[in-house]
matplotlib code that plots the C-alpha trace (Angstrom):
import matplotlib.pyplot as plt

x = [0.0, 1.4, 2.4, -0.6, 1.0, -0.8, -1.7, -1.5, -3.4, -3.0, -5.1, -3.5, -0.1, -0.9, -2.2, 0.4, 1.6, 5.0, 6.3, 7.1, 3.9, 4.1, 2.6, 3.5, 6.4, 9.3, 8.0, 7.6, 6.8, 8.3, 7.5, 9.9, 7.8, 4.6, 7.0, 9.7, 8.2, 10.0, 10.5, 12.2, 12.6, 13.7, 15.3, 17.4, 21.1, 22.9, 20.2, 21.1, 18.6, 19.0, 16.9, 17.5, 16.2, 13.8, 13.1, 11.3, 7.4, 7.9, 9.5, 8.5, 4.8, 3.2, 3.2, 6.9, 7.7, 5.8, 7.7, 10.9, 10.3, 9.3, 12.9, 14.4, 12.5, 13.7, 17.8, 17.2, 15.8, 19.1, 21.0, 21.9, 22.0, 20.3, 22.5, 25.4, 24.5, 23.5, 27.0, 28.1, 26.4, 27.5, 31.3, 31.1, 29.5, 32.1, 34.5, 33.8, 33.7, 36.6, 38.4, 37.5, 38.6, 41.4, 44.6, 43.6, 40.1, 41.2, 44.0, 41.2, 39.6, 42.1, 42.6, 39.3, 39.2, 42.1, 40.5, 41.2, 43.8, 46.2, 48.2, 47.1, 50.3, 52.0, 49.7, 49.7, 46.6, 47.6, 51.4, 50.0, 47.4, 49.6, 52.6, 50.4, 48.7, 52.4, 54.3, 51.8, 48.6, 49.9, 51.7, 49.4, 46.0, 44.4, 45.2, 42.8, 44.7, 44.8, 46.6, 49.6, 52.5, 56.4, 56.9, 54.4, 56.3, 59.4, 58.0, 57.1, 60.0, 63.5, 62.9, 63.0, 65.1, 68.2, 67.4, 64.8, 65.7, 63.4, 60.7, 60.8, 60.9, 57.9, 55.9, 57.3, 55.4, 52.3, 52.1, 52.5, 50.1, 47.3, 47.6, 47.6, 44.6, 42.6, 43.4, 42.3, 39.1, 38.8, 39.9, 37.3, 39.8, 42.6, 45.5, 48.8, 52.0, 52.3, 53.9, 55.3, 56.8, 60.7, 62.0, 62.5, 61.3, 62.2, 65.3, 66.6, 65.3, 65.8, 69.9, 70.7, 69.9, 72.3, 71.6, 73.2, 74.5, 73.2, 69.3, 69.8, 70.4, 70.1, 73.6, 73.7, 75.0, 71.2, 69.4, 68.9, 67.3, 65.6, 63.3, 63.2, 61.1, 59.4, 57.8, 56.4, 54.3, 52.0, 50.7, 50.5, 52.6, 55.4, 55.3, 56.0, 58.1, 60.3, 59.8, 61.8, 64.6, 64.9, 65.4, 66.7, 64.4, 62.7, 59.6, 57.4, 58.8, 57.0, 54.0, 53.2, 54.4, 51.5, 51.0, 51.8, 55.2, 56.2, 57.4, 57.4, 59.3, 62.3, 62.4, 62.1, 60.5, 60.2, 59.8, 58.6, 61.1, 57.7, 58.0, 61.8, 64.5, 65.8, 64.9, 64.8, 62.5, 64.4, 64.5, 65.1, 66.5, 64.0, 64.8, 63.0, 62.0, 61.0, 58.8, 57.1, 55.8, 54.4, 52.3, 51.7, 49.6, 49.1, 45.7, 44.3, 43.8, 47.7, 46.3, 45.9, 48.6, 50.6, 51.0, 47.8, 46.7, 43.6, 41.8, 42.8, 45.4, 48.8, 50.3, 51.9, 55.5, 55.0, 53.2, 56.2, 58.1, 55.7, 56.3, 59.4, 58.9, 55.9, 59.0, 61.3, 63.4, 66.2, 68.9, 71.7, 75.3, 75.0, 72.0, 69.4, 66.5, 66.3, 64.3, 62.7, 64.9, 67.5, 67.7, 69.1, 72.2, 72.2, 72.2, 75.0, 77.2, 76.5, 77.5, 80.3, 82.1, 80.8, 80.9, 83.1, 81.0, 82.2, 81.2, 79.6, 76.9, 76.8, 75.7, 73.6, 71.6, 70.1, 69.5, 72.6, 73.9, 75.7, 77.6, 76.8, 79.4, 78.1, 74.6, 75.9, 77.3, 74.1, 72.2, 74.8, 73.3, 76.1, 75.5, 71.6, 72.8, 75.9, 73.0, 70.9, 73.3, 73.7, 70.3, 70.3, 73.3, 71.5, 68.3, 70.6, 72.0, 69.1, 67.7, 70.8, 71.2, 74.0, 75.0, 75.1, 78.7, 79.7, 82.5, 81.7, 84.8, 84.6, 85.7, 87.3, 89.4, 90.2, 91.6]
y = [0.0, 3.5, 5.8, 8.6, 11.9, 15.4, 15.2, 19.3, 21.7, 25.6, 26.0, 23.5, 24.4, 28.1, 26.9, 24.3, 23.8, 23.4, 20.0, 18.0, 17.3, 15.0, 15.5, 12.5, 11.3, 12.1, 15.8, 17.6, 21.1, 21.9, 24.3, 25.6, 28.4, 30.5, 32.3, 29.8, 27.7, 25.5, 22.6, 19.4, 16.3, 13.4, 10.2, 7.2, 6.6, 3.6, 3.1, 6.9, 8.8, 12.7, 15.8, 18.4, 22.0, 23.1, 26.3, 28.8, 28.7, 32.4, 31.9, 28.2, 27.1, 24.1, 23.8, 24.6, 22.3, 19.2, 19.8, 20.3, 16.8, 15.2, 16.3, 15.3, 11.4, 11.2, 11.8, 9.2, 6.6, 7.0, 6.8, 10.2, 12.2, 15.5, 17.5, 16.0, 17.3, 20.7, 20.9, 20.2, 22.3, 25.0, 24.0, 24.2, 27.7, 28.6, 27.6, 29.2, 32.6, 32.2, 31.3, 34.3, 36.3, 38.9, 39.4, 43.0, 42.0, 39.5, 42.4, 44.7, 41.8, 41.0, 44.9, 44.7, 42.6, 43.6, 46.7, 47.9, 45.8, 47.7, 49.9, 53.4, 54.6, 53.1, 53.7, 49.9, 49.8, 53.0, 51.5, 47.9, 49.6, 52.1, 49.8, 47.1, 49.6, 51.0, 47.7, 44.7, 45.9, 46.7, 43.7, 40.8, 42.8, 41.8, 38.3, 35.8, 34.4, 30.9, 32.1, 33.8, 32.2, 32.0, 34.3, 36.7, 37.5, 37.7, 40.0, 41.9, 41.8, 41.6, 45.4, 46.4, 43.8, 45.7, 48.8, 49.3, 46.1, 47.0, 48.0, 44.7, 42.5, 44.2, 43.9, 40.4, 39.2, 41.3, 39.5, 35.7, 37.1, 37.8, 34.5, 32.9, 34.4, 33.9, 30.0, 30.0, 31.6, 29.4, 25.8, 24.6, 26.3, 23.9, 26.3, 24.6, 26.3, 30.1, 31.3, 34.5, 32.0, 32.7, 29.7, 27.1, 28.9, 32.2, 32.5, 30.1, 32.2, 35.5, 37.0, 37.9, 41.2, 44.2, 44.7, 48.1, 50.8, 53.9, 54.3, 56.0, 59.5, 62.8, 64.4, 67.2, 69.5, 69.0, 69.6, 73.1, 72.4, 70.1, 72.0, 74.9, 72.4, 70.7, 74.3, 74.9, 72.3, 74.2, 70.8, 69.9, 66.2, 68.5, 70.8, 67.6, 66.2, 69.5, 69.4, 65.7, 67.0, 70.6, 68.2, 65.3, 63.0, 59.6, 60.1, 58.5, 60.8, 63.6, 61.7, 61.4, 64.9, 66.8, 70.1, 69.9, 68.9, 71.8, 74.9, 77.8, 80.2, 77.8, 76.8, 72.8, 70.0, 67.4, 63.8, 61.5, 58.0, 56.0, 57.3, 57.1, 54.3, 55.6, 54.7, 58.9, 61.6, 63.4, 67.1, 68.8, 72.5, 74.6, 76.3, 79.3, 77.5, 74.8, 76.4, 78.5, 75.7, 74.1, 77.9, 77.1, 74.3, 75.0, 73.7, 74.7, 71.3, 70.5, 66.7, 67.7, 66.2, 69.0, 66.9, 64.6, 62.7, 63.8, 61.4, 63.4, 60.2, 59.8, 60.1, 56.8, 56.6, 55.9, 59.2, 61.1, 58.9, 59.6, 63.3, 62.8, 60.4, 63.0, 65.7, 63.3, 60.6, 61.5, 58.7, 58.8, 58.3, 54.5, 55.5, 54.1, 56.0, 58.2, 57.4, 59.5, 58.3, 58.6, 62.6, 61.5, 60.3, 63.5, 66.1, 63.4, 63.7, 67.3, 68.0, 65.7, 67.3, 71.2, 71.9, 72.0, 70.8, 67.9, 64.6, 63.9, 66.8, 65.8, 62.6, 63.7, 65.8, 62.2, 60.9, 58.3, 58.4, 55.0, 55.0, 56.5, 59.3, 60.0, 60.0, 62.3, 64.8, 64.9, 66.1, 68.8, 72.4, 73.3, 70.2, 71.5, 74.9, 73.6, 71.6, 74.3, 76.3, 72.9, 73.1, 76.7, 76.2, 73.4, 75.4, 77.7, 75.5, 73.9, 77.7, 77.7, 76.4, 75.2, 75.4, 72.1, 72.4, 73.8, 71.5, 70.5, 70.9, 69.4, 71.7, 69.1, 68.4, 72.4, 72.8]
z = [0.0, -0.5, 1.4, 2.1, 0.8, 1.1, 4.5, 5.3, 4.8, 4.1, 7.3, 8.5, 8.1, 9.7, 12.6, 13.4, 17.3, 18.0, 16.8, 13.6, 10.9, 8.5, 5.2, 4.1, 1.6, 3.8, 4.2, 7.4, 8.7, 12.2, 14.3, 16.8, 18.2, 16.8, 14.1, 13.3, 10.8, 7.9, 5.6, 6.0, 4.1, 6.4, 4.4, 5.8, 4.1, 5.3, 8.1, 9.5, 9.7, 7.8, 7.5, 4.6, 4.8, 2.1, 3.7, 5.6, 5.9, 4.7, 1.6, 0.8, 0.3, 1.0, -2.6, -3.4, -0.4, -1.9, -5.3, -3.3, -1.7, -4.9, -6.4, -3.1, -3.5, -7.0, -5.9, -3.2, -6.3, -7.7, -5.2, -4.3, -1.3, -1.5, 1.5, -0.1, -3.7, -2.4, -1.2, -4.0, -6.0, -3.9, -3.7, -7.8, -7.9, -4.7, -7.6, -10.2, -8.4, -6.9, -9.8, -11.1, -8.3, -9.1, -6.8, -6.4, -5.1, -2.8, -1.7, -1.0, 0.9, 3.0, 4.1, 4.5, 6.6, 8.9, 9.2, 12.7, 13.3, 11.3, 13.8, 13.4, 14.5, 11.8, 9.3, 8.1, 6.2, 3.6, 3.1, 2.4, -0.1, -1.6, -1.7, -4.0, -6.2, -7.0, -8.2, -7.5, -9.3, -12.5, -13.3, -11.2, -10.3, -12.6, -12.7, -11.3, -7.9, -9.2, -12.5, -10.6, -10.8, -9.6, -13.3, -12.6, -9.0, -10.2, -12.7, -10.0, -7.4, -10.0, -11.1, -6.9, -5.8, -5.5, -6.1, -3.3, -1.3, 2.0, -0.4, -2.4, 1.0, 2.3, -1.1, -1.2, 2.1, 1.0, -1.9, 0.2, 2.7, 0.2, -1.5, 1.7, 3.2, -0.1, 0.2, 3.5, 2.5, -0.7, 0.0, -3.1, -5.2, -4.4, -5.4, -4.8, -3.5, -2.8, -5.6, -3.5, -0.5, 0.2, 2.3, -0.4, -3.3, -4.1, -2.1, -4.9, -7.6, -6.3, -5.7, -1.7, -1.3, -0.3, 3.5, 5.4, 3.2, 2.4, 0.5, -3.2, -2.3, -4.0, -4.9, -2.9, -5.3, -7.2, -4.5, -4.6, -8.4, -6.3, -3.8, -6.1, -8.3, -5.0, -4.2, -7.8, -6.2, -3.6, -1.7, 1.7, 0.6, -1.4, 2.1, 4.2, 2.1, 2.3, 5.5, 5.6, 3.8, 5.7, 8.9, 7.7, 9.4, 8.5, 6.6, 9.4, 12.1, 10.2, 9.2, 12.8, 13.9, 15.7, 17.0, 20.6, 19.4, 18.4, 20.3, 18.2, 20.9, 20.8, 17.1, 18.4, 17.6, 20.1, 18.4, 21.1, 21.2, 20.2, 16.9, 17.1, 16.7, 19.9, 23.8, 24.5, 22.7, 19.5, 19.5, 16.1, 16.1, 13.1, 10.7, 9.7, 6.0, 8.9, 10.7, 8.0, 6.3, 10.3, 10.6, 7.0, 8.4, 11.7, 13.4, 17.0, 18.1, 19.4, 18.6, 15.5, 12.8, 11.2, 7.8, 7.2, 4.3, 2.4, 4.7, 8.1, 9.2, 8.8, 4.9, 4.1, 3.7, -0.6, -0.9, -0.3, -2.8, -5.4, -5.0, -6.3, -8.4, -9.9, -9.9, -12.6, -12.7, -10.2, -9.4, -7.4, -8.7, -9.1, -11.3, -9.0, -8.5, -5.2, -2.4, 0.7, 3.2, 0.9, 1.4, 5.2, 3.1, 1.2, 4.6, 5.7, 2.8, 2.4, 5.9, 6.3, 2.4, 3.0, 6.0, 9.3, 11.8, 13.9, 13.2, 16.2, 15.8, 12.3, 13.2, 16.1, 13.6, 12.1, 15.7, 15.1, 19.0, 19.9, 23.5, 26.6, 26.0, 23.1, 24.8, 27.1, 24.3, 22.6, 25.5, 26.3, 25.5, 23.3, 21.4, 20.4, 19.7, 17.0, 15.6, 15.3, 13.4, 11.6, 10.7, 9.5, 7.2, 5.6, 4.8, 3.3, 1.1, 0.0, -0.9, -3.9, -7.0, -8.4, -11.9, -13.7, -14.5, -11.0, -9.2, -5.4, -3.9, -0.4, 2.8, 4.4, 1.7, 1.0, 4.4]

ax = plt.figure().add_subplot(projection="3d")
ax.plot(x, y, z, "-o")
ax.set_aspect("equal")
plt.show()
């Protein structure tokens, strides 16, 4: 005899107390509570029993549910199990999307993601983006993830790999971060090895980079050309950017720098030793050219930052290297192209040829202070005031412009 099928009603079903009805055929409504109302079909595979959703009451009619059943009964007739197809079917489609799935999309995803968790201080979240957009996204950004391979990272990485060594480690592990948090997300798409790892793979492919030494500086004898270009550019990143070379400081010292640093009566700018590579705060004698371009900026909030991105944080380290990059293709004498900290370099060279400043204050000027004497030196009075007229002399210097044929002759070689 067969099974009776069609045992609910409409009424029926909208009037239903909390339990499971059958309406026959391996179909059941349950009820959970007066609102929570859906579809089940209940089926046996290997003698254990298994329920598949068909959906809510609110979506799903009696109707729908009966043909949803009907479908289910015919799977089981050939020997197929209907959670096990859905997931499946859902794996398949997970597929196909994700094979789709561009590198800069799953980038984006991933910073997404992190969202808060990327150090304010640091500005993480602007360098990761900016960094990608600059050498990642135009060669692999468009690439789905499951097409990139070993080539297309070393397409990426060879052009930086000595000439911007930090830069290219950093991009490097942004790169195998990305991939790996897209397989995580994405284990239907079955990708293989990380075509961006370095133990075992890449640090056979790629040289070993130059570690220590100097960043590609500036010649000093250009740098007067230089800024006189940088201020045709009336921006708050050219003024910051400026402002990095005028005190010869790290680009995320300034990036950070806020009002209450400053003390405009003494010509000083206090960095605090979080921002530094130091254990002790920094303090930085002014220049006027310095502090004209702080009032330049200067906010009433002393929390306020004096340089901030468009979006009111901290500008990311690669904005200031595009300005230059935006100004024209300036290398230093091995023909590399310069970089922002590279203009540390430049102060040091200039003031260690030109000028007759001791070394020690010379090197104090770039917060290099090794040794307790040397510690105690720095904070000697006379020490900030020679540094000051350090300072001075440099703005100076970076206010002329030297011919192209002009020879540098070096004071400490003319004496």
């Amino acid at each position: 005899m067969a099974r009776k099928t069609h045992k609910l009603t409409n009424v029926g079903v909208k009037n239903a107390k909390v339990g499971m009805h059958s309406d026959g055929g391996g179909l059941y409504l349950q009820v959970t509570d007066k609102h929570a109302r859906s579809w089940l079909f209940r089926y046996a595979v290997n003698g254990r029993e298994r329920y598949c959703g068909l959906g809510s009451l609110t979506t799903v009619s009696l109707a729908d549910a009966r043909q949803e059943a009907q479908r289910c009964r015919q799977m089981r007739l050939q020997g197929i199990d209907p959670i096990e197809a859905r997931k499946a079917g859902r794996a398949a489609q997970a597929l196909a999307a994700s094979q789709g799935t561009t590198f800069k999309e799953a980038a984006e995803a991933l910073i997404a993601l992190k969202g808060k968790s990327f150090k304010a201080s640091s500005q993480t979240e602007d360098t990761w983006r900016q960094t990608l957009e600059d050498y990642a996204y135009p060669v692999i950004g468009g690439l789905p993830v499951a097409a990139i391979t070993t080539d297309h990272v070393l397409k990426v990485l060879e052009p930086l790999w000595h000439m911007k060594p930090a830069t290219a480690g950093k991009l490097r592990g942004r790169i195998e971060t990305v991939w790996n948090s897209y397989k995580a997300r994405n284990p239907e798409a079955k990708l293989g090895s990380n075509p961006a790892q370095w133990r075992g793979h890449l640090d056979h492919l790629l040289s070993k980079r130059k570690r220590g030494g100097h960043h590609p500086a500036l010649p000093y004898a250009e740098v007067g050309a230089f800024m006189a270009k940088l201020r045709t550019r009336p921006r708050i990143t050219s003024d910051a950017l400026e402002f990095v070379i005028l005190t010869a400081s790290r680009a995320g010292e300034v990036s950070g720098m806020r009002m209450q640093e400053v003390n405009f009566a003494k010509a000083l700018w206090t960095v605090p030793k979080e921002r530094m590579k130091m254990t002790r705060d920094h303090l930085v004698p002014l220049s006027d050219r310095a502090l004209e371009l702080i009032r330049k900026h200067a906010k009433d909030d002393l929390d306020a930052l004096v340089f901030p991105s468009t979006e009111g944080t901290e500008m990311a380290g690669t904005t200031l290297s595009r300005v230059h990059r935006n100004l024209g293709d300036y290398r230093d004498r091995d023909g590399r192209p310069i970089t922002t900290h590279g203009f540390r370099s430049t102060f040091r060279d200039w003031a260690g040829d030109c000028t007759a400043f001791p070394e020690e204050i010379c090197e104090f000027a770039i917060a290099h202070v090794k040794g307790d004497e040397a510690e105690a030196a720095y904070r000697r009075s006379t020490a900030l005031e020679k540094r000051r007229e350090l300072m001075k002399a440099w703005a100076e210097y970076c206010d002329r412009i030297m011919p192209t044929d002009a020879k540098v002759i070096p004071i400490r070689q003319a004496v």
